[in-house]
C-alpha positions in Angstrom: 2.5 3.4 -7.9 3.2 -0.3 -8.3 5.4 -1.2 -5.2 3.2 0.8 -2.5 4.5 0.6 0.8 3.2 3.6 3.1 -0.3 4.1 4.1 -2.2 7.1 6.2 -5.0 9.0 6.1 -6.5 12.4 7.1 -8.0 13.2 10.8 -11.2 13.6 9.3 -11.0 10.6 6.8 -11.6 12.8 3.9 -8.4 12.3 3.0 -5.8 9.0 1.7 -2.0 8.8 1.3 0.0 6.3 -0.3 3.7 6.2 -0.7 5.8 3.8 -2.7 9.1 2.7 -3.8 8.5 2.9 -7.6 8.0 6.2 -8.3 9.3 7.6 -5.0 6.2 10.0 -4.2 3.4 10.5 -1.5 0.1 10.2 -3.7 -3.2 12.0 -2.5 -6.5 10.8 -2.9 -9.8 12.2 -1.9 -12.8 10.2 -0.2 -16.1 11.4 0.1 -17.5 9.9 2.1 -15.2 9.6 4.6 -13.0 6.6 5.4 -14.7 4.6 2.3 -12.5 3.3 -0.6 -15.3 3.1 -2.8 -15.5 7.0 -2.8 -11.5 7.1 -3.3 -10.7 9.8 -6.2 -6.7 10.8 -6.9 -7.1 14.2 -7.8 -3.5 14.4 -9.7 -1.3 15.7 -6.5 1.7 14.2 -5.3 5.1 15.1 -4.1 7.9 13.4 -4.6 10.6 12.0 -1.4 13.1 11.3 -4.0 15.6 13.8 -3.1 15.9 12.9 0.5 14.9 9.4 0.1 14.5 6.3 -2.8 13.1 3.6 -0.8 10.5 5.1 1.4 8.6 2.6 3.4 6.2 4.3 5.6 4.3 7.6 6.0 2.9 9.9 8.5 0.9 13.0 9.5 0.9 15.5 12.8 -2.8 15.8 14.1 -3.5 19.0 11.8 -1.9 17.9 8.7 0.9 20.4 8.7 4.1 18.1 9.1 4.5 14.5 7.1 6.7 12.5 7.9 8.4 9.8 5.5 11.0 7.2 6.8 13.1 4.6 4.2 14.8 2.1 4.2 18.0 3.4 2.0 19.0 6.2 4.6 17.4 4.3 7.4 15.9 7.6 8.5 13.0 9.6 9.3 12.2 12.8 7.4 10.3 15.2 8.3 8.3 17.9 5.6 5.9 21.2 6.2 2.8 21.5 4.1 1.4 25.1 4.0 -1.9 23.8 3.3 -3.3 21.3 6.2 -3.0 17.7 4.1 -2.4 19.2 0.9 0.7 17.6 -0.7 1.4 19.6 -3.5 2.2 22.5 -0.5 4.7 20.4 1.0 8.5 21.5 1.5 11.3 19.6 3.1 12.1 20.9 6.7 15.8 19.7 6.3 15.5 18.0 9.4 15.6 13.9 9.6 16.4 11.6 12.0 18.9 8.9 11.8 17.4 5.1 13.3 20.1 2.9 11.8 21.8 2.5 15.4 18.4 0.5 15.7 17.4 -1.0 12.6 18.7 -1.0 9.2 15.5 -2.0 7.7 13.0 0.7 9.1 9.8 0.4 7.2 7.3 2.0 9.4 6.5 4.8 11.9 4.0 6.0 14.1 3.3 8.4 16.4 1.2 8.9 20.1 -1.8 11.6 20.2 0.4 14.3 20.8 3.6 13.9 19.3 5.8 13.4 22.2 6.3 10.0 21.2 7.7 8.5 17.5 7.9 4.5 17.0 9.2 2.7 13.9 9.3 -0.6 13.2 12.0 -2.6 11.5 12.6 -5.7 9.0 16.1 -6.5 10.2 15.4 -7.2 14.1 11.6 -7.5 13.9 11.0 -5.0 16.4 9.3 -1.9 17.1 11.7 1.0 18.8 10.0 3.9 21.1 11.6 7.5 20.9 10.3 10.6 22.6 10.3 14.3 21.1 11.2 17.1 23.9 9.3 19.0 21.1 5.7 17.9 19.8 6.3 17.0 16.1 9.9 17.9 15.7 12.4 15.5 14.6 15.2 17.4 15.5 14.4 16.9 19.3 14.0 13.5 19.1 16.0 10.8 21.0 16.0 7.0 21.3 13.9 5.5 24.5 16.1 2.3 24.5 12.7 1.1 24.8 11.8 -1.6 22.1 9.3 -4.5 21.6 10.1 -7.5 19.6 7.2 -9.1 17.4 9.9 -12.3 16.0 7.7 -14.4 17.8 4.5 -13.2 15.2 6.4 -11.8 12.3 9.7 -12.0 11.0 9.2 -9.5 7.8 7.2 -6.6 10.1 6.5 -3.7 7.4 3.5 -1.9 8.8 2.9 -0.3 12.7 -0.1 1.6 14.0 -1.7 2.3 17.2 -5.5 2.7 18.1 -6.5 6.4 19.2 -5.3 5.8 23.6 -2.5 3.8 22.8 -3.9 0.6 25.0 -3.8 -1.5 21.3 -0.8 -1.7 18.7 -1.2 -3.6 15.6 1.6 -4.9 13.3 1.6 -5.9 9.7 4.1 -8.3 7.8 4.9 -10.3 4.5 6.3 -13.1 5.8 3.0 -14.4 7.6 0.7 -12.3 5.9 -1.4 -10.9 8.5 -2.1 -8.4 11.3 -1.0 -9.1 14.7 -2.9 -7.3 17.6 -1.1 -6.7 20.9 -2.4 -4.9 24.2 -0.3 -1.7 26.0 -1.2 -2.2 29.7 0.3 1.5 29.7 -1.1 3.7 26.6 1.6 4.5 23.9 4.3 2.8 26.4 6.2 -0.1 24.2 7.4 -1.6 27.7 4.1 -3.0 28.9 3.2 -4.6 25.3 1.8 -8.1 25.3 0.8 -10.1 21.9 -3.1 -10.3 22.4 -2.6 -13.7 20.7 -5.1 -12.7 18.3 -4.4 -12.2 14.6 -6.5 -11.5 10.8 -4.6 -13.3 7.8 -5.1 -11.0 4.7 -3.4 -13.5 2.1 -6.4 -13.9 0.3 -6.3 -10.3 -0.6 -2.2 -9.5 -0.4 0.6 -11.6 -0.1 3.0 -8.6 0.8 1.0 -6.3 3.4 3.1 -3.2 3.9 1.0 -1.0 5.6 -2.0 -0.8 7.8 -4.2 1.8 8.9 -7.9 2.4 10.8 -10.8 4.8 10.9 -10.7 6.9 13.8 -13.7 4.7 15.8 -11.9 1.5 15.1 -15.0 0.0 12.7 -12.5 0.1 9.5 -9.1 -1.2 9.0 -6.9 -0.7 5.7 -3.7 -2.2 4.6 -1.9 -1.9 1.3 -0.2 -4.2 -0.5 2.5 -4.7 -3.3 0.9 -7.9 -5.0 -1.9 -6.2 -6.1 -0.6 -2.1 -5.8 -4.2 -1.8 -4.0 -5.4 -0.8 -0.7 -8.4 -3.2 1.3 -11.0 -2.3 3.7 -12.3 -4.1 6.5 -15.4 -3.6 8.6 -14.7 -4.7 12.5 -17.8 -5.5 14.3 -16.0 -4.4 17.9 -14.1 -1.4 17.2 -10.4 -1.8 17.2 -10.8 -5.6 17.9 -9.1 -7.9 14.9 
C-alpha cells in the first residue's frame, strides 16, 4: 500500500491492520511478539473495501475481532463488515449496513469507538472536529445516531486524519498533516466528547512522517504507532508514563 491511511491492531497485539487509499484493502500483518514492529510479518491476507468504498481513511475493530469497521472519505460513511474468524481478514463479509456522517463532516478520516461499543466517534478534515454518536446496540451501525455532541481541535490541527482514545476514555489523542504531530487532550468524563480539554501537550513526528494519518497504542499505554503516507511505513514509540505524550 503506498498511500496508507488507517491503522489498528488486535486486542492481544498479535495482530496489525493497515488500510489505504491505493489499493483499497485492509492488509494483515502478524507480530510476534506482541505490539513490536520489529516482529511484523504480512502473511499475504487482505480484503478489499473497494466495493463499498475507494477512499478509505480509517479502520476499526469490536473488542473480539468479529466486526471491522472502515469509514472514507468518498461516501463520507461508516461501514461496517463480519469476519467469521476473530481478526482474520480473509473471513470478512460486508454486513450491508453503513452509516452516513456527511450531515457532519464531508471529510471523515477517522473513527473510534468506547470499551463497549455504545459509543462511535469520527473525526473530520473539513471542520476539524471530532463528532460523538451512540449505538442503542453494541457494535451495530444500524442503531446508531448522532450525539450533537462534537469537539473541535482547529485550535491544534487544521488537517485532523487520525483519532484514538486510551483504554477509560479520560485521554483522546488526535493526529494531523498539517502540523505534523499528536495532540493529547483530557475527558474530565471518560469517552464523553463534552468535557474534552487540550492537555496542551503535543509529540511532533515530522522527523519520521510529514503526513501522519493514523495513530494507535499498546493496550498499557508504553507504545504509540502512527502511519504515514511519506514513507508508506508505520513508527513505534516507547512512552516512559503510560498514555502520557
Amino acid at each position: 500500500e503506498t498511500n496508507p491511511t488507517g491503522l489498528a491492531f488486535s486486542t492481544d497485539g498479535t495482530k496489525m491492520y493497515v488500510v489505504g487509499t491505493t489499493s483499497d484493502k485492509v492488509f494483515e500483518y502478524s507480530l510476534d511478539p506482541r505490539f513490536n514492529l520489529k516482529a511484523a510479518d504480512y502473511m499475504g491476507n487482505s480484503f478489499s473495501v473497494a466495493s463499498e468504498e475507494t477512499g478509505p481513511s480509517g479502520l476499526a475493530f469490536n473488542n473480539d475481532g468479529t466486526k471491522m469497521y472502515v469509514i472514507g472519505f468518498d461516501s463520507d460513511s461508516v461501514y461496517q463488515y463480519t469476519l467469521s474468524t476473530a481478526f482474520a481478514v480473509s473471513t470478512a463479509s460486508y454486513d450491508s449496513v453503513s452509516f452516513s456522517v456527511a450531515s457532519q463532516d464531508t471529510l471523515p478520516t477517522e473513527l473510534a469507538f468506547n470499551n463497549d461499543g455504545s459509543k462511535m466517534y469520527i473525526v473530520g478534515a473539513a471542520n476539524y472536529t471530532v463528532f460523538q454518536y451512540t449505538l442503542s446496540t453494541a457494535f451495530d451501525l444500524s442503531t446508531a445516531s448522532y450525539d450533537s455532541v462534537s469537539f473541535s481541535v482547529s485550535s491544534q490541527e487544521t488537517g485532523p486524519s487520525g483519532l484514538t482514545f486510551n483504554t477509560d476514555g479520560s485521554k483522546m489523542y488526535v493526529v494531523g498533516n498539517s502540523g505534523d504531530s499528536v495532540y493529547q487532550y483530557t475527558l474530565s468524563t471518560g469517552f464523553n466528547l463534552s468535557t474534552a480539554s487540550y492537555d496542551n501537550v503535543s509529540l511532533s513526528v515530522a522527523s519520521q512522517d510529514t503526513n501522519p494519518l493514523a495513530v494507535a497504542f499498546n493496550t498499557d499505554g508504553t507504545k504509540m504507532y502512527f502511519v504515514g503516507s511519506t514513507g508508506d511505513s508505520v513508527y513505534q514509540y516507547t512512552l516512559s508514563t503510560a498514555f502520557d505524550l
